[in-house]
N, C-alpha and C positions, 0 to 999 in steps of 0.2 A: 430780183436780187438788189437792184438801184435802191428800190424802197429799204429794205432791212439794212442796208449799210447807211440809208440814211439816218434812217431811226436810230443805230446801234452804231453806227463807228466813234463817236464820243466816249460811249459808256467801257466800250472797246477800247479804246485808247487810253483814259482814266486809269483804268484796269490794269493795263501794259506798264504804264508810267508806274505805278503805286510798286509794281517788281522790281522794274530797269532804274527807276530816276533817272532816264535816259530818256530825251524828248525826239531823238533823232531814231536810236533802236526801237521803242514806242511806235512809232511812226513805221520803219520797214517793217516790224512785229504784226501789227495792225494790217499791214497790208497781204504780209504773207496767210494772216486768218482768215482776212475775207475770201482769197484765191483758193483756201483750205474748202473753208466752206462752200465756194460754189462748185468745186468738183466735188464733192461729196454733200451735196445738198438731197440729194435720195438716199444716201442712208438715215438722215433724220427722222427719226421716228414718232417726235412729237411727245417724248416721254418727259419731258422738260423744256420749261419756254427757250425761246430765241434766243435770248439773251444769255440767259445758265447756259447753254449750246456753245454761242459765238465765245464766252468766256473759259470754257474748257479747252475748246480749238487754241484760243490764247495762249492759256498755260501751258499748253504741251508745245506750241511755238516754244515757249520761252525758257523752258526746261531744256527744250532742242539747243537754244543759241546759250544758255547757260554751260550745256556741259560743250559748246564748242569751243568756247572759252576757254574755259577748264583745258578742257585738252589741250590747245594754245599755248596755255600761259601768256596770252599779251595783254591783261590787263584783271586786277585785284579786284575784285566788284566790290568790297567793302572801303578800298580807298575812295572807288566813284563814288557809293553812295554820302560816304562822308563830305565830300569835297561840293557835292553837287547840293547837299543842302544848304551852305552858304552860298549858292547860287540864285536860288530860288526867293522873290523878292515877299513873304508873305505878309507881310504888313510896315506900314512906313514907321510906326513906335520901331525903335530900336529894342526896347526894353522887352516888347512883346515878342519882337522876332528874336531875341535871345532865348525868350521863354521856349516860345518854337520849333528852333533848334536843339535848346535842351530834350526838350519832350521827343522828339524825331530819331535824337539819340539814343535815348532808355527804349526806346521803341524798338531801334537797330539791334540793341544788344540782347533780345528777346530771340525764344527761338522762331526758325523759319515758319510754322504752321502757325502762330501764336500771332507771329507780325503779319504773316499774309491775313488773316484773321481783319486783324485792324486797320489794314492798309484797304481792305475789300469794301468795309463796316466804315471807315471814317473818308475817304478818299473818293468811293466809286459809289458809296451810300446803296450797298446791295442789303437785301433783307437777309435775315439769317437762315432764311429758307436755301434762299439763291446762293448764301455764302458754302453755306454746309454742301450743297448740289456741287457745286464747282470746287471744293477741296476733297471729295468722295464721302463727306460725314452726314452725322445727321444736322437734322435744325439745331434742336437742344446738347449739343456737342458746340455747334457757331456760339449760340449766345451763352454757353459756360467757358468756354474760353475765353470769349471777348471779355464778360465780367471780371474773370478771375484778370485779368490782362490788365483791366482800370484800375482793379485793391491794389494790384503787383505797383503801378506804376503812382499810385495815390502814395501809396507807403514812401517811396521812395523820394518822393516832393516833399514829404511830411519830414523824412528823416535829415533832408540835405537844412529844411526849414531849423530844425535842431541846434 
């Protein structure tokens, strides 16, 4: 198991971060999957690589710590994720990292399977085999939504250009 969390806790955590924008939740997320997966490492079936596997484990972490939230109310995950982007140092052009910000934002306001989508696809750089595997879709369901995801968001640079 040393070995798989080596290979995989990166892609793992990537994965986490692209939902939470939370580097620290990320981080317990991540931990709680691996602990998932090694007690339940015999029911793996091998139906799907390591990786699609450790990334579903992920999401249902994070589905788990989401609606605890929820239930809570201690904290808006749309303010975090707004607040946390101008956190995040992506390039030293100001000009570009405004761009970036813009873009992170039209990105936000997409719906949830639409931006997980792109979050998977541009963030964790998963195929759209692997993205489809881990959202329950097919291949050709990832890369029509990713598409149609680029026109939605091209349009919209095109229009503000206007």
């Amino acid at each position: 198991m040393e070995q798989i969390y080596q290979k995989y806790s990166k892609i793992v955590y990537k994965y986490l971060l692209s939902l939470t924008n939370n580097k620290e939740v990320s981080e317990e997320l991540m931990q709680e999957t691996f602990y998932s997966a090694i007690k339940n490492i015999h029911k793996f079936r091998q139906e799907c690589s390591v990786k699609t596997w450790l990334c579903k484990i992920a999401k249902n972490k994070w589905i788990d710590y989401y609606k605890r939230i929820k239930k809570k109310n201690e904290i808006n995950i749309d303010e975090i994720n707004e607040k946390l982007l101008f956190e995040y140092s992506f390039e030293d052009n100001y000009e570009n990292k405004e761009q970036v910000i813009d873009l992170y934002k039209k990105i936000h306001k997409l719906d949830e399977k639409t931006r997980e989508v792109i979050y998977l696809r541009i963030r964790s750089e998963f195929s759209f085999k692997e993205i489809g595997a881990i959202v329950g879709k097919s291949e050709e369901w990832a890369r029509i939504t990713f598409y149609r995801a680029k026109l939605k968001l091209k349009e919209e640079f095109d229009n503000e250009k206007k």
